[in-house]
N, C-alpha and C positions, 0 to 999 in steps of 0.2 A: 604545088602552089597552096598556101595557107590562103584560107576563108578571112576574109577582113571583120567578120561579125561574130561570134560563137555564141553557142545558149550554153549561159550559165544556169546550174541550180542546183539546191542543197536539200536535200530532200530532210524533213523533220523526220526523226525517231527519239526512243527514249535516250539512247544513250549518245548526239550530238547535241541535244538539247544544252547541256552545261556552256557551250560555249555562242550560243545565243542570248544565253538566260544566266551569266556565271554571278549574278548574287542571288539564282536561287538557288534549293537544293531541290531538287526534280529527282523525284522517284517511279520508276519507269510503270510503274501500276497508279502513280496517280497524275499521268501525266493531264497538264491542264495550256497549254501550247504557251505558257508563257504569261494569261490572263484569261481570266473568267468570264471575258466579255460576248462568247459565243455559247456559255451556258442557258441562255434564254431568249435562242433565237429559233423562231419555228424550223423543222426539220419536215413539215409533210406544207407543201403550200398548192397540191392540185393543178388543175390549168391555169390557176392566176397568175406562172410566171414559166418563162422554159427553161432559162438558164439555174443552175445549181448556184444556191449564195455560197458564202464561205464556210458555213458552218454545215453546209452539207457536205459540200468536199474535205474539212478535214476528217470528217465521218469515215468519208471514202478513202482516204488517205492510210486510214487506220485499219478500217476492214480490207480493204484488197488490195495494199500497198504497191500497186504498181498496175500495169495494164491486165483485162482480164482475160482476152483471146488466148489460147492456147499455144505456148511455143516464144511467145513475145515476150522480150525481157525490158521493155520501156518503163523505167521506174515513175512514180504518184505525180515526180515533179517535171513531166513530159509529157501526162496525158489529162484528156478531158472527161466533165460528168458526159454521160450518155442516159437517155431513156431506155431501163434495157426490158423492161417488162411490163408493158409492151414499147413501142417506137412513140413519140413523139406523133408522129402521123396519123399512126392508129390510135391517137385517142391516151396512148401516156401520162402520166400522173408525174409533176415533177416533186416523191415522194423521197425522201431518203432510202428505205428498203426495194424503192424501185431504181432506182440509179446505179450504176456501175461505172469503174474506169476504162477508158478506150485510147489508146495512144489516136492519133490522127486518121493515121490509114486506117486500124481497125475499125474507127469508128464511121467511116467509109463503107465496109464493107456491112457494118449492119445495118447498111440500106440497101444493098443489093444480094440480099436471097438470104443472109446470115440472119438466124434468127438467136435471140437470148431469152434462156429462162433463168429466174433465182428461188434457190433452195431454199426453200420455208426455213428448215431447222438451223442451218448456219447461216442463210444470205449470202453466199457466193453464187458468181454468176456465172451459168453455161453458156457455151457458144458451141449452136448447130449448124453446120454448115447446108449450104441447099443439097437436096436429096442426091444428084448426081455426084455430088463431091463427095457425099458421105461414105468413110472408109472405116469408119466402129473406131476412130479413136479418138483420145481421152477426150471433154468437152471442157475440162476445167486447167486452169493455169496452173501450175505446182512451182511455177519459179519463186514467187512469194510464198509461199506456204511449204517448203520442206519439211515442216514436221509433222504433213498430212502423209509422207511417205514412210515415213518409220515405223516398221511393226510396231502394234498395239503389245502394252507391256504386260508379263506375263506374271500368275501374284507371286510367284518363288525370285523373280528378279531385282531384287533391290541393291543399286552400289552400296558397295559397305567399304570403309578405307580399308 
């Protein structure tokens, strides 16, 4: 039996952009979503609000392109901001370098024992599971990020045609 409702959604990248945006010419390093109108909208706003505006989520969008739990392949435009450093309860900042993506469930689970840290130097977020779960593996998502798995290049390697 088909579902009578489905969720739609088109997830922005550089290179569907043209067909949003087809009289501009978007270049995938300067992309600007279309308008400039979220270039001067606060990204750090503290306890004075919990929900993520838009201009923090397309932040997040861009940084962790998809959910960040380990294993879960829910793309940017299926999940929500989360408080990931620390919770919302304990006291969270709703900062832009503190937020993370969470599909639904995940972000479920990081109220119940899951905890998240973010890495100073890149800003991806980990996910520790509660101690008894813990079985030493990975804490970070690689389904967005494949080019974090490819050996580092080595200096005699250069493609040459």
């Amino acid at each position: 039996m088909r579902p009578t409702s489905r969720v739609r959604c088109r997830c922005i990248n550089a290179q569907s952009t043209s067909s949003f945006w087809p009289r501009q010419s978007v270049a995938p390093d300067t992309l600007t979503f279309g308008t400039p109108r979220f270039i001067d909208r606060p990204l750090y706003l503290g306890r004075s609000k919990r929900l993520a505006t838009k201009a923090q989520r397309l932040l997040l969008y861009n940084r962790d392109r998809g959910c960040t739990r380990p294993g879960c392949t829910q793309a940017a435009c299926r999940c929500q901001a989360h408080h990931a450093n620390p919770s919302w309860k304990d006291g969270g900042l709703t900062d832009a370098p503190d937020l993370g993506l969470g599909c639904g469930p995940d972000n479920q689970l990081a109220e119940l024992g899951w905890t998240n840290t973010i890495d100073p130097t890149t800003g991806r977020v980990h996910w520790h599971p509660p101690p008894l779960m813990d079985t030493g593996s990975d804490t970070l998502n690689h389904h967005f990020h494949p080019e974090e798995l490819f050996p580092p290049p080595q200096p005699g390697d250069e493609d040459s045609p």
